[in-house]
C-alpha positions, 0 to 999 in steps of 0.5 A, a space after each residue: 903684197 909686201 914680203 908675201 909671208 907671214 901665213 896670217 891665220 884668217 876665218 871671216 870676219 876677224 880673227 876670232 872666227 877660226 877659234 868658232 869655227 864649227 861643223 865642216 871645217 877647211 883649212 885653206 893654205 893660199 899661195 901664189 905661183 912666183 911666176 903671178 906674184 908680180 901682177 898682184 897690187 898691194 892692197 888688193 881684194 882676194 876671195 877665197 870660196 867654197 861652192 857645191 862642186 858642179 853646182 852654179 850659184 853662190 858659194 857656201 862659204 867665203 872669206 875676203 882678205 887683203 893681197 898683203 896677207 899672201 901667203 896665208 892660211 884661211 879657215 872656212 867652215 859652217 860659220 862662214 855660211 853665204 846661205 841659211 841651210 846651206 853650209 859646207 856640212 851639207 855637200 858631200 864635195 866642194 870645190 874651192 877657189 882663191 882669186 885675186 879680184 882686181 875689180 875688188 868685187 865678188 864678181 869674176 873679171 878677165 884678168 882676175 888671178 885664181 887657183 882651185 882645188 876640191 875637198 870631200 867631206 870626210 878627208 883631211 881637213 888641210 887644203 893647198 890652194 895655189 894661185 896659178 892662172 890668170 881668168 881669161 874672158 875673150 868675146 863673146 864670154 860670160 856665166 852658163 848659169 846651168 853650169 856655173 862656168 864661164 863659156 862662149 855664150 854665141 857657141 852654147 846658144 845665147 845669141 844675145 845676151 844683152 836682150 837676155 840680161 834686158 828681158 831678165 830685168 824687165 821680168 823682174 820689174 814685172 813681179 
């Protein structure tokens, strides 16, 4: 993570991509609490995301940096669109989430350091995001996709969810 300084400007897929950045537009400030700076490895894989406050599935816009570049400013807009038609532009608020993904992967894991804040459309466009928390997962825990937050799966109902994630797959095979 080196100095964490600089504030590097990022947008995407490279630095250009703030200067095109078009329709909804969100500049996102990521920090890291003093108190987590130490758990992060230099060169780690951090997210920054926005999704449909309340809304599960995939987020509308995100960006991946390099753990090296907090604290930083990223610029997620309509450009950074995870789904044709589906955009910043098109939602009214967003709640976005920076996470360090010590997995490297976009998938979230216990352990994985996060921050969150929401944004409506019309405010101002500058957002603070602190990375704050540390994603704790004990047991039985997994995604509600009705709800897109991660719970007890045994409390909500799902007795199995291996024999869920089996059927699904073998339902998938099928089609």
């Amino acid at each position: 993570m080196g100095a964490m300084g600089g504030g590097s400007m990022g947008g995407g897929m490279g630095s250009g991509a703030a200067a095109a950045a078009s329709g909804r537009t969100i500049r996102v400030a990521v920090t890291v609490d003093p108190a987590l700076t130490g758990k992060i490895k230099p060169g780690g894989v951090v997210f920054v995301s926005a999704r449909e406050a309340g809304i599960p599935g995939p987020p509308l816009a995100a960006v991946r940096l390099n753990s090296d570049e907090l604290p930083t400013t990223v610029v997620l807009s309509d450009t950074n669109a995870m789904v044709e038609g589906r955009n910043l532009s098109s939602v009214d608020e967003v709640q976005v989430v920076a996470r360090v993904a010590f997995g490297g992967t976009a998938v979230v894991a216990s352990g994985d350091l996060v921050g969150e804040a929401r944004h409506r459309k019309g405010a101002a466009s500058d957002l603070g995001v602190v990375i704050d928390k540390v994603r704790s997962l004990k047991g039985a825990n997994g995604l509600n996709a009705a709800t897109g937050e991660y719970e007890d799966l045994v409390k909500i109902g799902v007795i199995d969810a291996a024999k869920v994630t089996r059927s699904a797959l073998q339902n998938a095979a099928s089609i």
